[in-house]
DSSP file (Angstrom, degrees, kcal/mol; ACC not computed):
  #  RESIDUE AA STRUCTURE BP1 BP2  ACC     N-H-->O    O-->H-N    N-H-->O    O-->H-N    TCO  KAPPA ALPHA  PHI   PSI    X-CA   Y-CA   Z-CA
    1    1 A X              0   0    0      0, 0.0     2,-0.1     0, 0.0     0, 0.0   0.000 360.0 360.0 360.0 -41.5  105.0  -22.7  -45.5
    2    2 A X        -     0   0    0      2,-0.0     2,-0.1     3,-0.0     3,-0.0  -0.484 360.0 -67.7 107.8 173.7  104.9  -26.3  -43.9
    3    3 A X        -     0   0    0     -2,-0.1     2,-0.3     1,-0.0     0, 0.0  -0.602  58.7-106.7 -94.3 171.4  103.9  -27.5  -40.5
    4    4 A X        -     0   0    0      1,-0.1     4,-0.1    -2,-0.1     3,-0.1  -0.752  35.0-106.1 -96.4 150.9  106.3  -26.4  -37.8
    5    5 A X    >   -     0   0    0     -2,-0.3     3,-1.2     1,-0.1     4,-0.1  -0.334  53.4 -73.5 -70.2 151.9  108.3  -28.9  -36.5
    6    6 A X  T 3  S+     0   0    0      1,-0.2    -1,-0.1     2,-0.1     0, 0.0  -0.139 122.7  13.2 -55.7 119.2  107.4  -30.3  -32.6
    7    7 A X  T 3> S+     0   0    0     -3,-0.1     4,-1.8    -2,-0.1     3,-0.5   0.064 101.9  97.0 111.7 -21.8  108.2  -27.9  -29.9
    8    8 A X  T <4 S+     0   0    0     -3,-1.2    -3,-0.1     1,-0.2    -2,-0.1   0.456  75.8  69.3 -83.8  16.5  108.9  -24.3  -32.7
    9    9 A X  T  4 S+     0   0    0     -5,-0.1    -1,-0.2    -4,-0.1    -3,-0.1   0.469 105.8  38.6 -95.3 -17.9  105.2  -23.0  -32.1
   10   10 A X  T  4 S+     0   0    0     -3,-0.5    -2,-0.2     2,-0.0     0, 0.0   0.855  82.4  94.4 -84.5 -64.9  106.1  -22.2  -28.8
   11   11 A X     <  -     0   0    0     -4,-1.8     2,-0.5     1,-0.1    68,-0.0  -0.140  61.5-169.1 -39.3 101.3  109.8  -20.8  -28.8
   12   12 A X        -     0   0    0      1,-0.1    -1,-0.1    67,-0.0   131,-0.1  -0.857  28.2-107.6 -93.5 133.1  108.7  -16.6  -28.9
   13   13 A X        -     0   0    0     -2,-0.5     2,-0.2     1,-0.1    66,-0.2  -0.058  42.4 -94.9 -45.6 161.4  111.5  -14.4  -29.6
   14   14 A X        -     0   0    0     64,-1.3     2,-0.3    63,-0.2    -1,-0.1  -0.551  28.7-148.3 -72.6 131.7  112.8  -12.2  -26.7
   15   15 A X        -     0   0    0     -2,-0.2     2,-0.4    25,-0.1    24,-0.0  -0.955  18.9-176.0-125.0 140.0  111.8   -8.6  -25.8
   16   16 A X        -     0   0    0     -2,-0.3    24,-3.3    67,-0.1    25,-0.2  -0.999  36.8-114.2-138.5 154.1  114.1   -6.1  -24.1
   17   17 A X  B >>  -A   39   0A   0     -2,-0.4     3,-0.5    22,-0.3     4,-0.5  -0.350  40.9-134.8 -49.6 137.6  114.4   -2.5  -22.6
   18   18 A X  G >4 S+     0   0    0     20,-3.1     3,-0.6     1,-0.2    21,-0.1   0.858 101.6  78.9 -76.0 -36.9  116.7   -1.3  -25.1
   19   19 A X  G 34 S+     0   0    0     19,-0.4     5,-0.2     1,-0.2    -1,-0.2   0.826  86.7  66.4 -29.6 -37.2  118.7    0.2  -22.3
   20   20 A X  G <4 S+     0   0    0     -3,-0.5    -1,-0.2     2,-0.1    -2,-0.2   0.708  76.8 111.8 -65.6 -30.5  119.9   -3.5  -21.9
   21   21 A X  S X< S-     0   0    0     -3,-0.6     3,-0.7    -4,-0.5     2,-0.2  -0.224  81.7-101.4 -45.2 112.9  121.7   -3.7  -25.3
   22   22 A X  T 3  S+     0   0    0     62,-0.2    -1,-0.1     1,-0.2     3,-0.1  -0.175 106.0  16.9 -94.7 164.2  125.0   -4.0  -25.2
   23   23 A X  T 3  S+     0   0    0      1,-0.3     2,-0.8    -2,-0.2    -1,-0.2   0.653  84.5 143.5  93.2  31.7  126.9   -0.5  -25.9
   24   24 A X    <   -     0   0    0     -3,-0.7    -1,-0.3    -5,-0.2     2,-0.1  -0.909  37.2-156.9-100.4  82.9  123.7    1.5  -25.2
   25   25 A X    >>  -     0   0    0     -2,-0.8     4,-2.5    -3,-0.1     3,-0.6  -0.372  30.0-110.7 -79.9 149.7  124.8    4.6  -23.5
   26   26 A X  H 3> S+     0   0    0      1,-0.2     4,-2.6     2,-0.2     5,-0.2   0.964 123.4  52.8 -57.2 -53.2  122.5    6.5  -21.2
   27   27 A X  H 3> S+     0   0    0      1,-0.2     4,-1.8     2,-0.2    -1,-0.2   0.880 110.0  48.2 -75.1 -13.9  122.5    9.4  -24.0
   28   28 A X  H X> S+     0   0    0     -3,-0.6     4,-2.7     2,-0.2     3,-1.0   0.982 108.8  54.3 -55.4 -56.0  121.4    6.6  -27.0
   29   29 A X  H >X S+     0   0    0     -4,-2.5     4,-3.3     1,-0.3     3,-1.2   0.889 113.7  49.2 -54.5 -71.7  118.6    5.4  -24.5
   30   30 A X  H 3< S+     0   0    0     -4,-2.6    -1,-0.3     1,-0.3     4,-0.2   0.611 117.4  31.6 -13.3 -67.8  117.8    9.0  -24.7
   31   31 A X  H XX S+     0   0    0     -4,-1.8     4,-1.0    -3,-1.0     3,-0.7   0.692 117.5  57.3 -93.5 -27.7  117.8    9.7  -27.8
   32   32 A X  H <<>S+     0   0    0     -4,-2.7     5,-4.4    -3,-1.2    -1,-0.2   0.887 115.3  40.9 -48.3 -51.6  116.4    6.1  -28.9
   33   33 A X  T ><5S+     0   0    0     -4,-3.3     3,-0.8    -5,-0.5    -2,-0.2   0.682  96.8  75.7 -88.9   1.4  113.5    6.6  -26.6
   34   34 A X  T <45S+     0   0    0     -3,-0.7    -1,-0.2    -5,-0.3    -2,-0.2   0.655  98.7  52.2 -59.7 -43.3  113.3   10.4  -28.0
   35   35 A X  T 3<5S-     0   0    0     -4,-1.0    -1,-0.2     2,-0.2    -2,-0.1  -0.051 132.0 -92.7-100.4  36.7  111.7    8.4  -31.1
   36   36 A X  T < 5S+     0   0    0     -3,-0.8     2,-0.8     1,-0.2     3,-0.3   0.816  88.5 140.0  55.1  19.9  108.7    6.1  -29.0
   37   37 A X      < +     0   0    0     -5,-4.4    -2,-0.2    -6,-0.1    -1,-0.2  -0.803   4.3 139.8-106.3 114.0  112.0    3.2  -28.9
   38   38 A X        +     0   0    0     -2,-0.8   -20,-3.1    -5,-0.1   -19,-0.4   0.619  64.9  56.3 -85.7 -23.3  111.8    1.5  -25.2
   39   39 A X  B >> S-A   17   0A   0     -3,-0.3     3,-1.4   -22,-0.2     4,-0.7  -0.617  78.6-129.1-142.0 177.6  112.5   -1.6  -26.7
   40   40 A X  H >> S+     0   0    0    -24,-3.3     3,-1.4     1,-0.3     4,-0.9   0.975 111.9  63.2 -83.8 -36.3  114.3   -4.2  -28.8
   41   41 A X  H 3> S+     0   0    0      1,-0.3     4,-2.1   -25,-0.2    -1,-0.3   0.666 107.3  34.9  10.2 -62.1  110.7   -4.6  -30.3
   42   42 A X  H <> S+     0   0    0     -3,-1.4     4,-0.6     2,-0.3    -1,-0.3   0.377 107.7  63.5-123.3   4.1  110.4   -1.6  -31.6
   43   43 A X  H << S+     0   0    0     -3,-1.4     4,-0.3    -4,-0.7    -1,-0.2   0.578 107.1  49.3 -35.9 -41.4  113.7   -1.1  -32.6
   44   44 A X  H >< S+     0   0    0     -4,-0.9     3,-2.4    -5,-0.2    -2,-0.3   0.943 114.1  47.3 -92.3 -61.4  113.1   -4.0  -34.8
   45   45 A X  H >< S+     0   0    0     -4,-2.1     3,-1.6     1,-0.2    -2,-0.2   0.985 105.1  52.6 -71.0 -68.5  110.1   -2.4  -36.0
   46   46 A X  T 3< S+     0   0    0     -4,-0.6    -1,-0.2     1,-0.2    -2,-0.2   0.644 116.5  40.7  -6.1 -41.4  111.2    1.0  -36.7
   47   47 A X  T <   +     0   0    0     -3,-2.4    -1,-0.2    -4,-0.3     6,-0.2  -0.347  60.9 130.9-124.5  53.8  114.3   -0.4  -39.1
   48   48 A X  S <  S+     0   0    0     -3,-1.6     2,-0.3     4,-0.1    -2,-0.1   0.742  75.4  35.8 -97.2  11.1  113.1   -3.2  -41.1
   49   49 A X  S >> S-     0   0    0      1,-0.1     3,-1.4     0, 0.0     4,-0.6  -0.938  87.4-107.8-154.8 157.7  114.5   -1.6  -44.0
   50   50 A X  H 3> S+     0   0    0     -2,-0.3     4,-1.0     1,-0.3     5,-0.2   0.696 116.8  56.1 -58.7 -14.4  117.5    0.5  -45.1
   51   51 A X  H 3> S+     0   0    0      1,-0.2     4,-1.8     2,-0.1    -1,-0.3   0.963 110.1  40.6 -83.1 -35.5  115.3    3.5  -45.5
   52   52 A X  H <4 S+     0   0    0     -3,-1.4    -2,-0.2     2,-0.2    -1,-0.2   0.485 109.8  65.9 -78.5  -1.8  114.0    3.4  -42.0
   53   53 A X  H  X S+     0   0    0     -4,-0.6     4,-1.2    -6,-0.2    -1,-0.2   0.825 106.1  33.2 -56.2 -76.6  117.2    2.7  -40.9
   54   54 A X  H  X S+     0   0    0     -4,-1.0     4,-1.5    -5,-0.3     5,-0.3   0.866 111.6  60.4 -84.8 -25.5  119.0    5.8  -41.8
   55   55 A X  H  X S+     0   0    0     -4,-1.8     4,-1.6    -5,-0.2     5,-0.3   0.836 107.3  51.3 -56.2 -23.0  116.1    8.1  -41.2
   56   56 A X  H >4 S+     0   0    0     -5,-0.2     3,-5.4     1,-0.2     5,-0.5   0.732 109.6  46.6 -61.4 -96.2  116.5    6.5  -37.5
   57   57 A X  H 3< S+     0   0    0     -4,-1.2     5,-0.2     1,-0.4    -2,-0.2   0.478 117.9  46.1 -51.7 -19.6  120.4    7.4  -37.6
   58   58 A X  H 3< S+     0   0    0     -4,-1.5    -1,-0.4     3,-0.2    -3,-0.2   0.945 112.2  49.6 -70.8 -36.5  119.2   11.4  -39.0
   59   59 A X  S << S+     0   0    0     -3,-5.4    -2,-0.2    -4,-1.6    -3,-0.1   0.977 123.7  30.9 -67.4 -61.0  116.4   11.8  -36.5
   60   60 A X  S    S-     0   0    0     -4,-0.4    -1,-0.3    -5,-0.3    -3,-0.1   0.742 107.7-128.4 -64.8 -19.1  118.8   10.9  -33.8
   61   61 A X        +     0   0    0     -5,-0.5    -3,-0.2     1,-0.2    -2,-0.1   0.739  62.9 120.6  74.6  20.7  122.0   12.3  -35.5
   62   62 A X        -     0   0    0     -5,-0.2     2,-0.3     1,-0.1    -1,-0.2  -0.330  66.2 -87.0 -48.5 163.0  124.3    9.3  -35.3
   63   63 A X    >>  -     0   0    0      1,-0.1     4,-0.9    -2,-0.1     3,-0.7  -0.585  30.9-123.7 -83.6 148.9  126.0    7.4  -38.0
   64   64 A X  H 3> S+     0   0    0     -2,-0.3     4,-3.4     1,-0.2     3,-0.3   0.687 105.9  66.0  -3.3 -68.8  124.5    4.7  -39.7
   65   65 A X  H 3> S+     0   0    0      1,-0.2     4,-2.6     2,-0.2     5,-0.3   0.845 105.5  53.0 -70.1 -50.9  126.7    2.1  -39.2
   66   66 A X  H <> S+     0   0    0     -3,-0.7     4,-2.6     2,-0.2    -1,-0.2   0.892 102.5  54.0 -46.9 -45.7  125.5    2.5  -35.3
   67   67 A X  H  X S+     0   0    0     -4,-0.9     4,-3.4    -3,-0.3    -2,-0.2   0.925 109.4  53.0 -63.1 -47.3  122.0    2.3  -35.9
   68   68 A X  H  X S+     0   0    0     -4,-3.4     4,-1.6     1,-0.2     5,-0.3   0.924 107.2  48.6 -65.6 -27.2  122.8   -1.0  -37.7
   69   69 A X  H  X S+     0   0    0     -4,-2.6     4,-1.3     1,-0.2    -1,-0.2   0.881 107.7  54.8 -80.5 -17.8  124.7   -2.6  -35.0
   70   70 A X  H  X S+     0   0    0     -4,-2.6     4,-3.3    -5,-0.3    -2,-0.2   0.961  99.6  55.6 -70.6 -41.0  122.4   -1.9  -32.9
   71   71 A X  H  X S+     0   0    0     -4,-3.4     4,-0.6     1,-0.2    -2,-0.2   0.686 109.3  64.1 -46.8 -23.8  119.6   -3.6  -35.0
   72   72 A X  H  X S+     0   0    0     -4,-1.6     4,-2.1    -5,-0.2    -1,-0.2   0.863  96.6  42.5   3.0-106.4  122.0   -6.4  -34.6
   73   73 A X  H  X S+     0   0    0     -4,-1.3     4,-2.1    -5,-0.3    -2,-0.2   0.715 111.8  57.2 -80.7 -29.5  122.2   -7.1  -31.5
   74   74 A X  H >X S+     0   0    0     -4,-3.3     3,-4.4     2,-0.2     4,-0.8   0.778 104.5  53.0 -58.7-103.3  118.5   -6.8  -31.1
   75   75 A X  H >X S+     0   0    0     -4,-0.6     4,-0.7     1,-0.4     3,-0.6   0.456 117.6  39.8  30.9 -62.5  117.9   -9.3  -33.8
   76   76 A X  H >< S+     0   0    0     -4,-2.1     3,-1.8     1,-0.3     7,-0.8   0.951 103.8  61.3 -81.1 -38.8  120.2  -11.7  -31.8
   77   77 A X  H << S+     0   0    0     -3,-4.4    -1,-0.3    -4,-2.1    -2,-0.2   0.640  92.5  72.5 -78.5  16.1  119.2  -10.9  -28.4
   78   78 A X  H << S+     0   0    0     -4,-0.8   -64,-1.3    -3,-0.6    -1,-0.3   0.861  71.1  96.0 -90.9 -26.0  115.3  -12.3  -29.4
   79   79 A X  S << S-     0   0    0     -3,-1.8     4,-0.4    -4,-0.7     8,-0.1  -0.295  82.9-147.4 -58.5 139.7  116.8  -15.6  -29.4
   80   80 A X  S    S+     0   0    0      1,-0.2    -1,-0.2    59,-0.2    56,-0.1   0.995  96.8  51.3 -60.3 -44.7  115.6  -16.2  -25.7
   81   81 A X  S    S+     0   0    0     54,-0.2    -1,-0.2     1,-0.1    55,-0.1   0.850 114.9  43.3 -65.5 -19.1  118.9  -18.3  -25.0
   82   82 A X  S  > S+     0   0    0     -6,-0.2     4,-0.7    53,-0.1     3,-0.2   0.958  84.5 155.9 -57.2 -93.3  121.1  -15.5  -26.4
   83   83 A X  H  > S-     0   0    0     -7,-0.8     4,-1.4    -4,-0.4    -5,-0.2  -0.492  73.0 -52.6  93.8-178.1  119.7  -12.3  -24.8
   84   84 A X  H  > S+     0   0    0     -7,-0.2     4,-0.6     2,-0.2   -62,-0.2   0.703 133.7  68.7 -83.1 -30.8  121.2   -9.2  -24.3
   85   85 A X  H  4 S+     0   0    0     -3,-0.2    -2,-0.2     1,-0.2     4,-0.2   0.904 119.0  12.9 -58.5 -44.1  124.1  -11.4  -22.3
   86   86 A X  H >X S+     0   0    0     -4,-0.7     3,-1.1     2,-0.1     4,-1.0   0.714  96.5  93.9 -76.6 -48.5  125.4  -13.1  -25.6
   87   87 A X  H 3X S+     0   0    0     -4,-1.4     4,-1.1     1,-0.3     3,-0.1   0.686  94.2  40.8 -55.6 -28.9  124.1  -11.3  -28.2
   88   88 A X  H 3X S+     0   0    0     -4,-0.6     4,-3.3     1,-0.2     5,-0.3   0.877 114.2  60.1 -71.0 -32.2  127.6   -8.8  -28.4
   89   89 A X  H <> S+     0   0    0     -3,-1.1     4,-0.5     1,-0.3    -2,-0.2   0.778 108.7  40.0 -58.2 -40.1  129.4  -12.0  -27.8
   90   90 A X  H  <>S+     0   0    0     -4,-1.0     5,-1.0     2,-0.2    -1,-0.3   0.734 109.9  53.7 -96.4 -20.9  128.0  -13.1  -30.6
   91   91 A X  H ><5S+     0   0    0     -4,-1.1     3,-2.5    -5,-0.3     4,-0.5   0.939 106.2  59.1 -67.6 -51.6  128.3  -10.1  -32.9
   92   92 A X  H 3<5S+     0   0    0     -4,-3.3    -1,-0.2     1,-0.3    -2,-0.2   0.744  94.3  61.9 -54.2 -28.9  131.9  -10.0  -32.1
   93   93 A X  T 3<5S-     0   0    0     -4,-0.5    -1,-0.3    -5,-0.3    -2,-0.2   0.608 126.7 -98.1 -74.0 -14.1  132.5  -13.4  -33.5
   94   94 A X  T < 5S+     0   0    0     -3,-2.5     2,-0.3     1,-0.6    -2,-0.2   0.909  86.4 128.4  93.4  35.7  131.4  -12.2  -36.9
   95   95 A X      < +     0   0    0     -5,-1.0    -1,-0.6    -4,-0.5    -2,-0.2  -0.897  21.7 168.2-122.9 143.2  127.3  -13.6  -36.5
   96   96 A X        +     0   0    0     -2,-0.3     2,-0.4     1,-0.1   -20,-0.2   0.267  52.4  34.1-129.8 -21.1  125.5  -10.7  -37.3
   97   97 A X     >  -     0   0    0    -22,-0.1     4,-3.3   -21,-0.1     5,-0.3  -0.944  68.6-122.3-121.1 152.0  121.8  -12.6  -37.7
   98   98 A X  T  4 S+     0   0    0     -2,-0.4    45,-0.1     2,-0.2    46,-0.1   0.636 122.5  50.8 -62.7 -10.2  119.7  -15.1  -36.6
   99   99 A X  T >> S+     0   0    0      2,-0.2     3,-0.7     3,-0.1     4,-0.6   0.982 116.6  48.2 -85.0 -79.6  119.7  -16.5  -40.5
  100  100 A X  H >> S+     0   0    0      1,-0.3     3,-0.8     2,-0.2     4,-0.7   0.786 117.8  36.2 -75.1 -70.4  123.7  -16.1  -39.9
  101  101 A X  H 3< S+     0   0    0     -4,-3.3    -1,-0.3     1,-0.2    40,-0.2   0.799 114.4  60.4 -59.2 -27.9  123.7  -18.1  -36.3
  102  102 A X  H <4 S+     0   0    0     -3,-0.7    -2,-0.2    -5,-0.3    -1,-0.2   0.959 110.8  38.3 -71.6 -25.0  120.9  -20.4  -37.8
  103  103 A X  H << S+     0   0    0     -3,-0.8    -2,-0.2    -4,-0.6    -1,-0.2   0.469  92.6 118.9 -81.3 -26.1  123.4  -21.5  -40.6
  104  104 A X     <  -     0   0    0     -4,-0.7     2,-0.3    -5,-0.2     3,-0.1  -0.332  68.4-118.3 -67.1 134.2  126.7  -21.6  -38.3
  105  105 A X     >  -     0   0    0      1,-0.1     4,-2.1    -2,-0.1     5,-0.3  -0.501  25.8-134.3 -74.3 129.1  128.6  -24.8  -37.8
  106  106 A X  H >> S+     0   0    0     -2,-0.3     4,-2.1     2,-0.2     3,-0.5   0.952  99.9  40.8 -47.3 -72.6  128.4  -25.7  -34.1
  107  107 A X  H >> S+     0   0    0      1,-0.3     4,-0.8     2,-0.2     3,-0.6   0.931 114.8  56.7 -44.0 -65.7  131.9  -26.6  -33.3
  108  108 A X  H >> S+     0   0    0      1,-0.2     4,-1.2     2,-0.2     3,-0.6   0.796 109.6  45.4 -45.2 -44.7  133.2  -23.7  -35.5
  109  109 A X  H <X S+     0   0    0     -4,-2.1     4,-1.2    -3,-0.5    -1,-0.2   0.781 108.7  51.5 -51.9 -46.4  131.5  -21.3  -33.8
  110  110 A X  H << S+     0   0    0     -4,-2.1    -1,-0.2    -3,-0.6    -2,-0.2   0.470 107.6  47.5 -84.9   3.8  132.1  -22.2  -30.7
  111  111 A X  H <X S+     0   0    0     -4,-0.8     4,-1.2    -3,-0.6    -2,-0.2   0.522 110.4  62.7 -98.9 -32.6  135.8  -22.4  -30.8
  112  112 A X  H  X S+     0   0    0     -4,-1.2     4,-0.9    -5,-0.3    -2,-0.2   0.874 113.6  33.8 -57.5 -35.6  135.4  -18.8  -32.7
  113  113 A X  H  X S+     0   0    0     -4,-1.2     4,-3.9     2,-0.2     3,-0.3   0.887 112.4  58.3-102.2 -30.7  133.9  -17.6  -29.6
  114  114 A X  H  > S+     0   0    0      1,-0.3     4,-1.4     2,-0.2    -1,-0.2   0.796 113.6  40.8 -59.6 -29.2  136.1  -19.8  -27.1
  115  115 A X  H  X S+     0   0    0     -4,-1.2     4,-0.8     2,-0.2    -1,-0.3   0.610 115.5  54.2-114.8 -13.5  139.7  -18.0  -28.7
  116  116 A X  H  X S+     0   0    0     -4,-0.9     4,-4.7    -3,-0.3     5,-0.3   0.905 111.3  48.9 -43.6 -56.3  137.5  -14.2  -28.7
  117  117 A X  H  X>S+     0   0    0     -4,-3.9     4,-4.9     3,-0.2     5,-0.8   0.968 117.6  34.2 -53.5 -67.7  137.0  -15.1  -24.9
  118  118 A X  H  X5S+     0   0    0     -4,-1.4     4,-3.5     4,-0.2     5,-0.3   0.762 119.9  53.4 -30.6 -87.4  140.7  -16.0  -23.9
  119  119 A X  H  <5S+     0   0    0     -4,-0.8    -1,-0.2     1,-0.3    -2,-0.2   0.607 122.7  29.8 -31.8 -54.4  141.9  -13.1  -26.6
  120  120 A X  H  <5S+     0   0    0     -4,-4.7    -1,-0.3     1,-0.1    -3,-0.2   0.943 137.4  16.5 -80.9 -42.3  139.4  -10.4  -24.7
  121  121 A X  H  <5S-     0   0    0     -4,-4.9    -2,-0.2    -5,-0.3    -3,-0.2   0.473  92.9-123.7-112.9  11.0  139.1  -11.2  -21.1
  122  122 A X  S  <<S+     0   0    0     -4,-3.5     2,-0.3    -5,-0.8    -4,-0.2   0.802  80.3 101.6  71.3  27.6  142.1  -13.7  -20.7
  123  123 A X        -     0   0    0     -5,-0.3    -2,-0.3     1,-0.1    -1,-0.2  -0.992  53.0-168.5-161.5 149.6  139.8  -16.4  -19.4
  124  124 A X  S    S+     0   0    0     -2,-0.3     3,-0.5    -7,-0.1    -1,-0.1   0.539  85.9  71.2-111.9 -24.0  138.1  -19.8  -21.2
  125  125 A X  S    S+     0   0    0      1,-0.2    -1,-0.1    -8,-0.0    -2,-0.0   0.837  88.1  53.8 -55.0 -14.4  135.6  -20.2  -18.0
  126  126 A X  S    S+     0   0    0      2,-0.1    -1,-0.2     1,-0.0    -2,-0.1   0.950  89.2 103.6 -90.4 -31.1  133.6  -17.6  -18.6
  127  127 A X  S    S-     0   0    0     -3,-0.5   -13,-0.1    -4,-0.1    -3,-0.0  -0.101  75.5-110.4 -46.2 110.5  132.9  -19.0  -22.4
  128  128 A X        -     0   0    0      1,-0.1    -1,-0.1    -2,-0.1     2,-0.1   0.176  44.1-109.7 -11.9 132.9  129.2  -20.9  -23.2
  129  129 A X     >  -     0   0    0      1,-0.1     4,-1.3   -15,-0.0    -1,-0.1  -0.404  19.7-100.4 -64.6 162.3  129.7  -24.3  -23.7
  130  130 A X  T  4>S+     0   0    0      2,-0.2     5,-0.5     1,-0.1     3,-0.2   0.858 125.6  48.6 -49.0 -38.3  129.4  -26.3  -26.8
  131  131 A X  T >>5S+     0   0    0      1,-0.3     4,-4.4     2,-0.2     3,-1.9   0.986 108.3  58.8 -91.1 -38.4  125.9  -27.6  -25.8
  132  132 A X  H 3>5S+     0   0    0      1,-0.4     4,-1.1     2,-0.2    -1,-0.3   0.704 112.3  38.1 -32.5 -37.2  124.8  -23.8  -25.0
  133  133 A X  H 3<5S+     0   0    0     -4,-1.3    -1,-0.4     2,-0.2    -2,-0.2  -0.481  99.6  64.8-116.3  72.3  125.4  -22.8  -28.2
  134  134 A X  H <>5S+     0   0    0     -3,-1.9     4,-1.7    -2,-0.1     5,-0.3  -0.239 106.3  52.6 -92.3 -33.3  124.4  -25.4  -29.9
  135  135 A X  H  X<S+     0   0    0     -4,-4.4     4,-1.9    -5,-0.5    -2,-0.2   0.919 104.5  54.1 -69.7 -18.8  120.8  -24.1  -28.2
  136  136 A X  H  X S+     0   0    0     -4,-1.1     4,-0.7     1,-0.2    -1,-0.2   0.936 109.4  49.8 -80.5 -17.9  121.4  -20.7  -29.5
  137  137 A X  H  4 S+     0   0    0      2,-0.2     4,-0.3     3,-0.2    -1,-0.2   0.616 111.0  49.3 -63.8 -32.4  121.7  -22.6  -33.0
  138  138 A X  H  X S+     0   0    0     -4,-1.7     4,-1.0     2,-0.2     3,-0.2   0.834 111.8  49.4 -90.4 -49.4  118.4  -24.6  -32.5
  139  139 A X  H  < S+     0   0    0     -4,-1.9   -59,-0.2    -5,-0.3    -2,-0.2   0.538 105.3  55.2 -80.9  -1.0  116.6  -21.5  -31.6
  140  140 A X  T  < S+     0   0    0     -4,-0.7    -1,-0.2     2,-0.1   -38,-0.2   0.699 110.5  42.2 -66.1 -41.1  117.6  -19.5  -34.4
  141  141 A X  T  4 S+     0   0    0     -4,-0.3     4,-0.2    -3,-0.2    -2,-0.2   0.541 108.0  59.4 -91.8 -15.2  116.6  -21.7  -37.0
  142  142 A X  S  < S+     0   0    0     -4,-1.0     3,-0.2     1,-0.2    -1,-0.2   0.916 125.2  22.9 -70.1 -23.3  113.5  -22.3  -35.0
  143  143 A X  S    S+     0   0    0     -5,-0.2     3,-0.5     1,-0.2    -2,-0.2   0.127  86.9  97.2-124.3  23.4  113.0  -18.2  -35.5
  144  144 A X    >   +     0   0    0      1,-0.2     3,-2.2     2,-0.2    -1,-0.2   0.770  64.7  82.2 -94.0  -7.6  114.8  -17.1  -38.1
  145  145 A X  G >  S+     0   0    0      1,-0.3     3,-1.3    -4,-0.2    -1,-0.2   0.799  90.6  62.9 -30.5 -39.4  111.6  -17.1  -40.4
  146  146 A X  G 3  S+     0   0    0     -3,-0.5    -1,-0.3     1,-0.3    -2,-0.2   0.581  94.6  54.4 -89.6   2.8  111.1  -14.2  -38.8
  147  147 A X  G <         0   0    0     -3,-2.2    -1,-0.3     1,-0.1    -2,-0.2   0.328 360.0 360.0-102.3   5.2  114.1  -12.5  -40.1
  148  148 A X    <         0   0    0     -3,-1.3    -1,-0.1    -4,-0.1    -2,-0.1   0.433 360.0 360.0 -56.5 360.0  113.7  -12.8  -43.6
């Protein structure tokens, strides 16, 4: 494996009430937490392969395709500097992993997300800066080991 580079033994992914996700409706949290999931944790544990994946999406009776975006957007919101605040932000720009975001050109990305903001909410203030997501870029590749 290699030593880790100075300062990556520290960075621990992010844990959240799953309620926090976004597009987490009061009746998912139900039914999420209907199957022992509170949390993005155990969300993550629960689907870490396409079989446990769609046995989530029976138990609960939803489609697929849901269960995976939510698994998502967990994934993303354990980068600490992401979160549940970013992590749709980011899905919607077409990064779907932390492998994905660790790989992503800085500048590109952040002009992807900069013409999403304007496009959805009519406003460039609200958008991260360049050096912000260049941290969600450093701390992806510091943690994406753990998303292989």
């Amino acid at each position: 494996m290699g030593t880790p580079r100075p300062g990556t033994a520290s960075l621990k992914p992010s844990n959240w009430a799953i309620a926090q996700l976004p597009g987490i409706s009061p009746q998912d949290e139900a039914s999420l937490v209907g199957c022992g999931i509170h949390t993005t944790f155990q969300l993550l544990q629960k689907t870490q392969t396409p079989d446990q994946r769609q046995i989530l999406a029976s138990e609960i009776q939803t489609h697929l395709q849901r269960v995976n975006k939510w698994v998502a957007l967990a994934q993303l919101a354990c980068i600490p500097t992401v979160g549940c605040q970013y992590c749709g932000l980011l899905l919607h720009a077409g990064i779907s992993s932390p492998i994905q975001l660790a790989q992503a050109p800085i500048g590109r990305l952040h002009q992807q997300i900069l013409k999403l903001q304007i496009a959805t909410m009519q406003r460039q203030d609200l958008c991260p800066g360049f050096n912000e997501v260049a941290q969600w870029i450093e701390q992806a590749t510091q943690l994406q080991t753990r998303f292989r």
